[in-house]
C-alpha positions in Angstrom: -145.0 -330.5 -163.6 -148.5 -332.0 -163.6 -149.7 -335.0 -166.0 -151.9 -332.5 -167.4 -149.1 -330.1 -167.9 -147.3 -332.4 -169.4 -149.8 -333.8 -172.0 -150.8 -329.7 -173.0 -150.1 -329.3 -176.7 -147.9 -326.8 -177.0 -146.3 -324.9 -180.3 -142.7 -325.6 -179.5 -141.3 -328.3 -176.3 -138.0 -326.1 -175.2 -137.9 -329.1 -172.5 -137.8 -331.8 -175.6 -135.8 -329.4 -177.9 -133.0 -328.9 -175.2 -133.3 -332.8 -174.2 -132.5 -334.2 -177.2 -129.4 -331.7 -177.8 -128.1 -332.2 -174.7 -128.6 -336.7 -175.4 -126.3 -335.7 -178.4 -123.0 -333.7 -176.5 -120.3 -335.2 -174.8 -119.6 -333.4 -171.3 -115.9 -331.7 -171.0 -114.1 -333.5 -168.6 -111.4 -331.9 -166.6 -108.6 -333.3 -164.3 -107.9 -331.2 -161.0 -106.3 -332.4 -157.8 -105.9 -336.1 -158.5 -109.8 -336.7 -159.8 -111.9 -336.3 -162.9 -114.7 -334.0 -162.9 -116.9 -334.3 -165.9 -118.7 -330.6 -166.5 -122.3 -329.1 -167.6 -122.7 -330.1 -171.1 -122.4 -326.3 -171.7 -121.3 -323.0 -169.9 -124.1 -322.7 -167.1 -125.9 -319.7 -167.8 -125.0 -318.0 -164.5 -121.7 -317.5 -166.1 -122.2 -315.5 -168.8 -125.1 -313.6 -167.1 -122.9 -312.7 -164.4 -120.5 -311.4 -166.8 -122.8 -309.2 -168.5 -124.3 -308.0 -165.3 -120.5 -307.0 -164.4 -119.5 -305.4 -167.7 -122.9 -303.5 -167.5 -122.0 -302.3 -163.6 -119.2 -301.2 -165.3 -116.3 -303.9 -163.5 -113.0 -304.6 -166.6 -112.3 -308.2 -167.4 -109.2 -308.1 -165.0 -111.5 -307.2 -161.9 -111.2 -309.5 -159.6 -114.1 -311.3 -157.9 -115.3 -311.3 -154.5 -114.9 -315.0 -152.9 -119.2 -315.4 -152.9 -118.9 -314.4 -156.7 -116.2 -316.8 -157.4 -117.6 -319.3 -155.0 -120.7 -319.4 -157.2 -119.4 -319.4 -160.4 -116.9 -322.8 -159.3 -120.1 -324.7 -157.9 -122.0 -324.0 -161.2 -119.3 -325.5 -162.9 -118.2 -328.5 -160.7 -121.4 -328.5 -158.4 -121.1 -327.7 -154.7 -120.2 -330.4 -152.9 -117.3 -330.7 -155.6 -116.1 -327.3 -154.9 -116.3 -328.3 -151.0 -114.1 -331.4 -151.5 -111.6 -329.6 -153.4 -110.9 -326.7 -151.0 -111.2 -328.8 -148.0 -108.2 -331.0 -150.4 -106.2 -327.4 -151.1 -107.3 -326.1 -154.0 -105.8 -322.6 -153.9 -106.9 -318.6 -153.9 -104.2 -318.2 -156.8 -105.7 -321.2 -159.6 -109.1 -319.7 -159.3 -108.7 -317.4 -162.2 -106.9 -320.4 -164.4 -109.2 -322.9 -163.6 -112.3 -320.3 -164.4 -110.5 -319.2 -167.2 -109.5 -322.3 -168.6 -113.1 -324.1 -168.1 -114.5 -321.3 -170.4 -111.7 -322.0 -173.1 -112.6 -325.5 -173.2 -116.6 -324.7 -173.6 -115.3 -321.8 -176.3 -112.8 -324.3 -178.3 -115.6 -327.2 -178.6 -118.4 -324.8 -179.8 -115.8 -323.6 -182.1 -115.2 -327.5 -183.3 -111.3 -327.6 -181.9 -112.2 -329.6 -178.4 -113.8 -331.8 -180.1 -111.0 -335.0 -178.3 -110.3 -334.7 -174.6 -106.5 -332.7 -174.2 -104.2 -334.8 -172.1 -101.9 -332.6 -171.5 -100.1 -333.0 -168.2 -102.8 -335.6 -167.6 -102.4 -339.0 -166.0 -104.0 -341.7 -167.5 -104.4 -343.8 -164.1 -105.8 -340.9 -161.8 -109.4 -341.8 -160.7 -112.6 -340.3 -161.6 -114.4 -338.4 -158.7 
């Protein structure tokens, strides 16, 4: 974006608007294989696009996804070189589904105002932060 772009009056700043409400969340933070992987401060949009594209093609929830569909979904969650690291350190074809599923659970529970404090559950207060 130009200086001039940037100075243009404008009738609503979506870049402003969205700024300041993302300054004010907290990121969810998950634990998986050993490290701490701090999240978007909400559900990438990719997500819930893709779903609706699916449920318009026609696909039920249980469908599975192809590996480039699930592939894509992980990194816009954890980011790509993340998602790397953790298959080359053996994250698994069968914890896909949970870790997809849970990820959405924890963006549905804080918008709902019950994730508000991190869950520690099976957590390890001394494993490192990626």
């Amino acid at each position: 974006m130009t200086a001039a772009e940037q100075d243009e009056v404008v009738d609503y700043d979506f870049d402003e608007a969205w700024r300041e409400r993302k300054a004010a969340r907290v990121a969810p933070r998950i634990r998986l294989l050993g490290k701490v992987y701090t999240l978007p401060n909400s559900l990438p949009a990719k997500l819930i696009l893709f779903a609706v594209s699916a449920r318009r093609a026609g696909r039920v929830a249980s469908e599975e996804v192809n590996a480039e569909e699930a592939f894509d979904m992980l990194a816009a969650l954890l980011g790509e070189s993340n998602l790397r690291d953790l298959l080359d350190r053996g994250l698994e074809i069968d914890d896909l589904p949970d870790l997809l599923g849970t990820c959405q659970r924890v963006y549905q529970e804080r918008q709902s105002g019950n994730g508000s404090a991190p869950a520690t559950t099976g957590a390890n207060g001394s494993t490192p932060s990626a």
